[in-house]
NUGU-150143 format. One record per residue (C-alpha): x negated, y negated, z negated; residue in three letters. Coordinates in steps of 0.1 Angstrom, whole numbers. Example, Ala and Ser with C-alpha at 12.3 -4.5 7.8 and 13.67 -1.06 7.14 Angstrom:
<pts>
{pt {-123, 45, -78}, 'ALA'} {pt {-137, 11, -71}, 'SER'} 
</pts>
This chain:
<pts>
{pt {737, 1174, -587}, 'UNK'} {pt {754, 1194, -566}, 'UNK'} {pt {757, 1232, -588}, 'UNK'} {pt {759, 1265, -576}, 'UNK'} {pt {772, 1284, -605}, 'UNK'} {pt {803, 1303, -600}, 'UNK'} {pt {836, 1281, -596}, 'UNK'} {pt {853, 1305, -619}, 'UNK'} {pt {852, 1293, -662}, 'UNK'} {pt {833, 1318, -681}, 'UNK'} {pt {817, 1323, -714}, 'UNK'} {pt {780, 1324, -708}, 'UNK'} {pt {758, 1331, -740}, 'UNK'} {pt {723, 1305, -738}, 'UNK'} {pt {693, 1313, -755}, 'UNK'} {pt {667, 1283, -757}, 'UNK'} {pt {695, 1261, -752}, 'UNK'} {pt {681, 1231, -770}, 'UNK'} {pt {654, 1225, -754}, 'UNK'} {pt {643, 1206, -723}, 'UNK'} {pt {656, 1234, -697}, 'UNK'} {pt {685, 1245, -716}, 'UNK'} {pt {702, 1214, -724}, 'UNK'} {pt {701, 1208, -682}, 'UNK'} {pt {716, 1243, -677}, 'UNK'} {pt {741, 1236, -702}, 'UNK'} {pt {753, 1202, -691}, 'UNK'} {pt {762, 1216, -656}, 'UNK'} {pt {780, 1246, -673}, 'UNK'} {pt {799, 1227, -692}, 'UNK'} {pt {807, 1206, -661}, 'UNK'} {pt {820, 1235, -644}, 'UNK'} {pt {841, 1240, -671}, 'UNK'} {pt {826, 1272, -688}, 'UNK'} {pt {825, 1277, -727}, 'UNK'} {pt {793, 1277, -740}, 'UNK'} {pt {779, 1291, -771}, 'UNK'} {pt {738, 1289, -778}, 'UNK'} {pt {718, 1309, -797}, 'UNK'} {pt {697, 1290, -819}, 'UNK'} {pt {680, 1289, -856}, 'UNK'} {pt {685, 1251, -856}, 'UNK'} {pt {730, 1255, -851}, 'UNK'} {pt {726, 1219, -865}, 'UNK'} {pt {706, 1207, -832}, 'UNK'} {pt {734, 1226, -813}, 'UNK'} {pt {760, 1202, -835}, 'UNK'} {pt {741, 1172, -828}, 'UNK'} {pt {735, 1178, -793}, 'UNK'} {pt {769, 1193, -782}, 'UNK'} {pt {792, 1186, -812}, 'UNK'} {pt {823, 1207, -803}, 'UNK'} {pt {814, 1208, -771}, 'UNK'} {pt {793, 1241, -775}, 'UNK'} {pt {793, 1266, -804}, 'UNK'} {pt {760, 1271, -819}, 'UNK'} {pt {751, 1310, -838}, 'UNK'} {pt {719, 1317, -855}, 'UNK'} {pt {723, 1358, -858}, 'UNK'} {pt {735, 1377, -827}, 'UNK'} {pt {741, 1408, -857}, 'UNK'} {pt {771, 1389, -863}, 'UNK'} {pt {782, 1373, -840}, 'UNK'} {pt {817, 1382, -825}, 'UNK'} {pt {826, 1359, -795}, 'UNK'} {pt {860, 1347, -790}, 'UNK'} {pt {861, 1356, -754}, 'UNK'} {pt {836, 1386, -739}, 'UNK'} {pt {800, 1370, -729}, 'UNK'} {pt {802, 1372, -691}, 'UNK'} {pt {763, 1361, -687}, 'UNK'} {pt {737, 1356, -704}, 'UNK'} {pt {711, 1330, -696}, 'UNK'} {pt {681, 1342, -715}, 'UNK'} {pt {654, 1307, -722}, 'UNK'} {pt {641, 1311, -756}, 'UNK'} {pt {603, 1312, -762}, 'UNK'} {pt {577, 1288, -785}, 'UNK'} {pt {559, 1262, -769}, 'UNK'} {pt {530, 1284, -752}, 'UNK'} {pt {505, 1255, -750}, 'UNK'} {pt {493, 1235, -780}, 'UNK'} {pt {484, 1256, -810}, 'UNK'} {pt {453, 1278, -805}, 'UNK'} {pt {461, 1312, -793}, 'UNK'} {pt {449, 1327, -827}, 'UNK'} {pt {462, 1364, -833}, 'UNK'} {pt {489, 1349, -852}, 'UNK'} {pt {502, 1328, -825}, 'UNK'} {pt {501, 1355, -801}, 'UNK'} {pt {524, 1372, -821}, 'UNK'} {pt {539, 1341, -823}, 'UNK'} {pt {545, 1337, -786}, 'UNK'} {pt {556, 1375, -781}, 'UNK'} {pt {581, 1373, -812}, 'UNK'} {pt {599, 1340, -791}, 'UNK'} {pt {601, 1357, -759}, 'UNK'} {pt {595, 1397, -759}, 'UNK'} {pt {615, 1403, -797}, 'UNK'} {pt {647, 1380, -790}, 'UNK'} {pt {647, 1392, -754}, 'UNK'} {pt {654, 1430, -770}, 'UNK'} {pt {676, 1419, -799}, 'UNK'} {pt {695, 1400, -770}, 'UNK'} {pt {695, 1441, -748}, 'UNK'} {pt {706, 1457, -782}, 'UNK'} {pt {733, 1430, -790}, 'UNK'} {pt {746, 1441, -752}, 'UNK'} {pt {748, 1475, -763}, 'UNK'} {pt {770, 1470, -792}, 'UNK'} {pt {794, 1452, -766}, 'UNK'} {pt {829, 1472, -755}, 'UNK'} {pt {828, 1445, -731}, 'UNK'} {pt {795, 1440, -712}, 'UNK'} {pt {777, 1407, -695}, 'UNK'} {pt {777, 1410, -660}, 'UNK'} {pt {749, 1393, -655}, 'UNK'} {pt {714, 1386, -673}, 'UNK'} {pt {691, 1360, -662}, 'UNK'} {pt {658, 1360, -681}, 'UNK'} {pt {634, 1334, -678}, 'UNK'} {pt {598, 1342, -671}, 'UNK'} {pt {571, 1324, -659}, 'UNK'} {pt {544, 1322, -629}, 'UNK'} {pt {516, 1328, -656}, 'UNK'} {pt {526, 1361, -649}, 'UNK'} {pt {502, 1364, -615}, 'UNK'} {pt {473, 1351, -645}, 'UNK'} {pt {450, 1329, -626}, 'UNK'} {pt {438, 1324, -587}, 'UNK'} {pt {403, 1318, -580}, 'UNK'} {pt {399, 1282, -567}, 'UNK'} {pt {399, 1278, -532}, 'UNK'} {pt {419, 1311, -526}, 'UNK'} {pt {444, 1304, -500}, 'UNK'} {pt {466, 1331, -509}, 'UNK'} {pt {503, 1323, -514}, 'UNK'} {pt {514, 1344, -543}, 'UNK'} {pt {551, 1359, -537}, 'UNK'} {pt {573, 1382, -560}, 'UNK'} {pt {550, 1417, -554}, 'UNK'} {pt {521, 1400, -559}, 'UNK'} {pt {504, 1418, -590}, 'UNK'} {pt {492, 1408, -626}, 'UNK'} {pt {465, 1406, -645}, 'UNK'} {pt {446, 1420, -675}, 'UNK'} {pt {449, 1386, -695}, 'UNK'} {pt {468, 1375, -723}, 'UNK'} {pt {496, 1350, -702}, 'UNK'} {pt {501, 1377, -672}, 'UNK'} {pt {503, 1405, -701}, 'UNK'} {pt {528, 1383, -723}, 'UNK'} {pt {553, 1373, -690}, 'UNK'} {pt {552, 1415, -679}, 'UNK'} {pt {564, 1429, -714}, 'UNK'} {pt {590, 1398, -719}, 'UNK'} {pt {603, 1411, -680}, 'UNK'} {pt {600, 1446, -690}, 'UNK'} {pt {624, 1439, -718}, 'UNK'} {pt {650, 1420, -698}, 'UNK'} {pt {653, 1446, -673}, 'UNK'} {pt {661, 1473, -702}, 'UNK'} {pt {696, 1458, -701}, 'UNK'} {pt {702, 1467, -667}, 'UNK'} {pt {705, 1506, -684}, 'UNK'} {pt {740, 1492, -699}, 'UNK'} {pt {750, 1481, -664}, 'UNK'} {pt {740, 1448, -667}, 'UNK'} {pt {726, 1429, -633}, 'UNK'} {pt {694, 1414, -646}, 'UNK'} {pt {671, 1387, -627}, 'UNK'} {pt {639, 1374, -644}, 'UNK'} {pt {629, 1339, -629}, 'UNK'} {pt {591, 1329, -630}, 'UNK'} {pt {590, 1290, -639}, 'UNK'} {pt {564, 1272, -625}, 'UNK'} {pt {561, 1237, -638}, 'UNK'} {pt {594, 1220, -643}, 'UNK'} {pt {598, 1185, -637}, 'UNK'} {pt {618, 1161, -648}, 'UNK'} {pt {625, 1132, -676}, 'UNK'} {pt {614, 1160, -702}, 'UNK'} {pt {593, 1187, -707}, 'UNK'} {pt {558, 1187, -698}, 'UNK'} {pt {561, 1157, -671}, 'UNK'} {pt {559, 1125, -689}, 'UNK'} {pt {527, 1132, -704}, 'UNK'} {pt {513, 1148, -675}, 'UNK'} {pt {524, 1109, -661}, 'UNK'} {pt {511, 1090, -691}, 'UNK'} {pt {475, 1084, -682}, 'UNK'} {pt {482, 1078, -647}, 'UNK'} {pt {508, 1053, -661}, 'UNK'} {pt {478, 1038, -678}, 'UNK'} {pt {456, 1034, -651}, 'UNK'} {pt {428, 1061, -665}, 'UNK'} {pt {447, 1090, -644}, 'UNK'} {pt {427, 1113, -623}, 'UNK'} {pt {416, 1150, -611}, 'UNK'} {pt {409, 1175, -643}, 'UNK'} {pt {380, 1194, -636}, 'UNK'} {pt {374, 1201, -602}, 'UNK'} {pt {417, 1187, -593}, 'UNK'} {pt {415, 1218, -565}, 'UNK'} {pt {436, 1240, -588}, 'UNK'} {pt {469, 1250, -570}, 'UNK'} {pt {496, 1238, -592}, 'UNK'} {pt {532, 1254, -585}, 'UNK'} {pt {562, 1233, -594}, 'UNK'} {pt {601, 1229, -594}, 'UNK'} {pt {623, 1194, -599}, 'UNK'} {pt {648, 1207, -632}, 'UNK'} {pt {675, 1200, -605}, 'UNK'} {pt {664, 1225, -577}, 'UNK'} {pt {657, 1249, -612}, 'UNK'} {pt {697, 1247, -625}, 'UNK'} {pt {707, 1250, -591}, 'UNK'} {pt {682, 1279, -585}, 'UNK'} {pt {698, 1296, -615}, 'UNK'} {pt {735, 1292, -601}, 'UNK'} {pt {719, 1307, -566}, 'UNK'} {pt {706, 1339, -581}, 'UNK'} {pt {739, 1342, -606}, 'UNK'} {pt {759, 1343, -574}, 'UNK'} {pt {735, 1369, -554}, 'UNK'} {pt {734, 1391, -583}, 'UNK'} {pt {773, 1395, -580}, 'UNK'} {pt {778, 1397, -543}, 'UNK'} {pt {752, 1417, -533}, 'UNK'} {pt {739, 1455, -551}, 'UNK'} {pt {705, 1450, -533}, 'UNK'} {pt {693, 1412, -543}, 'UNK'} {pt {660, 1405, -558}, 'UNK'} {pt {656, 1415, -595}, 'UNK'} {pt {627, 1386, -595}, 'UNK'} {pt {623, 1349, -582}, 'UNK'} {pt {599, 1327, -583}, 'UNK'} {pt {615, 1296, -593}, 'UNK'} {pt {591, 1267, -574}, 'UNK'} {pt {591, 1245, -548}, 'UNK'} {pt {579, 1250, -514}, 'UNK'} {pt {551, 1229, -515}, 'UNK'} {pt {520, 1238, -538}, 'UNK'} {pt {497, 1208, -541}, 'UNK'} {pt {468, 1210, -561}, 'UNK'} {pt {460, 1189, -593}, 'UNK'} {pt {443, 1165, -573}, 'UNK'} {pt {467, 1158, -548}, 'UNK'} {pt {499, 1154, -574}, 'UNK'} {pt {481, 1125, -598}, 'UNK'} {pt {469, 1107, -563}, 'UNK'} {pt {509, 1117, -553}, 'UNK'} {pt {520, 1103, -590}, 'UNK'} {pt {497, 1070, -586}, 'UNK'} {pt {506, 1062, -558}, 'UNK'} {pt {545, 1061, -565}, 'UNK'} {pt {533, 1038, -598}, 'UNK'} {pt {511, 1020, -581}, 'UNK'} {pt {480, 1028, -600}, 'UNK'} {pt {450, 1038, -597}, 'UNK'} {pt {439, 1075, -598}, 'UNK'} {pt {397, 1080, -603}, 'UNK'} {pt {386, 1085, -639}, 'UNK'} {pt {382, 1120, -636}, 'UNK'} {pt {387, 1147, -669}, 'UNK'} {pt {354, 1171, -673}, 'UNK'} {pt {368, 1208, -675}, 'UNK'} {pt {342, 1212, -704}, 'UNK'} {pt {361, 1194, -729}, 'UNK'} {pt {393, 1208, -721}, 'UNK'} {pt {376, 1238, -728}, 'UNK'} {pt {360, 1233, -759}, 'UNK'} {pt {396, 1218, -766}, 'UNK'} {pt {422, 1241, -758}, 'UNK'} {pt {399, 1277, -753}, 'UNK'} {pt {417, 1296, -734}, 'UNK'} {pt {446, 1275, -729}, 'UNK'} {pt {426, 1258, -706}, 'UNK'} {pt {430, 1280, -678}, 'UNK'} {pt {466, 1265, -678}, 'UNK'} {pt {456, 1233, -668}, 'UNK'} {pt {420, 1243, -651}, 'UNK'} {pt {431, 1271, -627}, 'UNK'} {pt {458, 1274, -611}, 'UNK'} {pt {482, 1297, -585}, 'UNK'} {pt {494, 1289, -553}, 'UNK'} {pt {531, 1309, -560}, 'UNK'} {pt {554, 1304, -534}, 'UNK'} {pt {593, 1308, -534}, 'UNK'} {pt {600, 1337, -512}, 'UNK'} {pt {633, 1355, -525}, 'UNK'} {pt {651, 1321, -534}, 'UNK'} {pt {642, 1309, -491}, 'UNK'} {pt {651, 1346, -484}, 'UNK'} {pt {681, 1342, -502}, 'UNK'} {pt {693, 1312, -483}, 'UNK'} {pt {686, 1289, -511}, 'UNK'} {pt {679, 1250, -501}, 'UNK'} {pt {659, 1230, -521}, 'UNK'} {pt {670, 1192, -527}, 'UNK'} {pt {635, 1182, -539}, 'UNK'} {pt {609, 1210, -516}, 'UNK'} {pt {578, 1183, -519}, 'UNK'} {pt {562, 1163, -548}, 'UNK'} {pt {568, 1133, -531}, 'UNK'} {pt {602, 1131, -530}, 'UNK'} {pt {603, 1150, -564}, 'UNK'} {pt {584, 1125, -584}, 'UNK'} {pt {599, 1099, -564}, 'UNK'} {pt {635, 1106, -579}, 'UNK'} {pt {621, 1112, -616}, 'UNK'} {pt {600, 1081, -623}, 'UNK'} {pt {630, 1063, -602}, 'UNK'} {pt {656, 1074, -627}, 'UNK'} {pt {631, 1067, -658}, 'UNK'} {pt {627, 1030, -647}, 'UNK'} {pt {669, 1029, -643}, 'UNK'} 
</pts>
């Protein structure tokens, strides 16, 4: 993978850094030869993962680094879909993201020494949900809604961006589905795998989507706009060019495997399932990447095809 972070070593603080994004943002920073250290409640995952590769720190209240933090590459959250979204997990979800995103501003303000940059992960549940058949392309100033995902993605932004009063360059990137050999993927490709893939619900939801490559690189893009230029976007939408709906990416999937792809998944009990969860995987948005392509950024995988192509390539190798 060809990166995009700065050439010059630095010691970048990662939060989130064991899981599936976080270890492929590491392994290229470490590549580039930067230090590492993670922020983690699990330091022994860190150990495992890394061994002395990357330091590992469970408490930013003591944590003195070696060498200042020159960025900060902010990834931590819970799993948002799974557990029911009971008041409990709600505060749950908003502890993960909006709570450790503010610790990590207040840690910046005890610095002598600040980050240069912040990028703060987000995600495109922010615009909440399109109605089906909308054609709309969803860009950066597109707005929110009133609903719990859209609500939880503005206040964990809202809190990023409070560094910027220290001086700090901040970014917030909007995930949309990240593919690769991890993550959410390999179920998504199990029943297809199995021969009983197919639409869920009506498959015309738009579903917005990035290959974990064009995501790292993405990241090393926006680090280097930050720096160079006073006027960059504060936000990206971190997806491909190509929005497909759900339909269109298992007939995409099965035809790569070479499987069929018509047993279809009622929407009814998804719903009775996953409440309202299931407007994750029932609606969609059609979110479109307009500050990375106004940026100048290139995508090495912009369609599904060639996407899922590479991934279920490098799972058979």
């Amino acid at each position: 993978m060809m990166s995009t972070f700065p050439n010059s070593p630095q010691h970048v603080l990662v939060t989130g850094g064991t899981g599936f994004v976080g270890q492929a943002v590491i392994k290229e920073l470490l590549a580039k030869g930067y230090q590492v250290t993670v922020l983690s409640r699990n330091t022994q995952k860190v150990v495992r993962l890394w061994r002395d590769k990357v330091a590992g720190v469970s408490d930013l209240d003591t944590f003195q680094p070696s060498t200042p933090i020159s960025a900060i590459i902010n990834l931590a959250g819970a799993r948002i879909l799974g557990k029911p979204w009971t008041l409990h997990q709600r505060q749950v979800l908003k502890k993960s993201r909006i709570l450790l995103t503010e610790k990590v501003v207040q840690w910046v303000e005890t610095q002598t020494i600040k980050p240069k940059v912040l990028l703060s992960a987000s995600a495109i549940g922010y615009y909440g949900i399109q109605p089906q058949g909308d054609q709309t392309a969803l860009t950066e100033a597109s707005l929110p809604q009133p609903i719990f995902m859209s609500e939880l993605c503005q206040e964990w932004e809202q809190a990023a961006f409070q560094a910027a009063k220290q001086g700090v360059k901040v970014a917030t990137m909007r995930f949309g589905l990240v593919m690769g050999k991890g993550g959410a993927l390999p179920m998504m490709l199990l029943p297809v795998r199995l021969g009983v893939g197919g639409r869920m619900g009506t498959g015309k939801q738009w579903l917005s989507w990035i290959h974990i490559n064009d995501l790292v690189n993405a990241m090393g893009h926006v680090w280097q706009q930050l720096l160079a230029n006073d006027t960059a976007p504060s936000t990206y939408n971190f997806t491909a060019p190509e929005v497909v709906t759900q339909q269109e990416f298992v007939q995409t999937a099965a035809r790569i495997l070479h499987r069929p792809a018509f047993i279809p998944t009622p929407a009814l009990p998804v719903k009775l399932l996953l409440g309202e969860q299931a407007d994750l995987l029932l609606e969609g948005q059609k979110v479109i990447p307009q500050a990375l392509v106004a940026t100048g950024f290139e995508f090495q995988y912009p369609t599904v095809y060639q996407a899922l192509e590479q991934i279920i390539r490098q799972v058979k190798a």
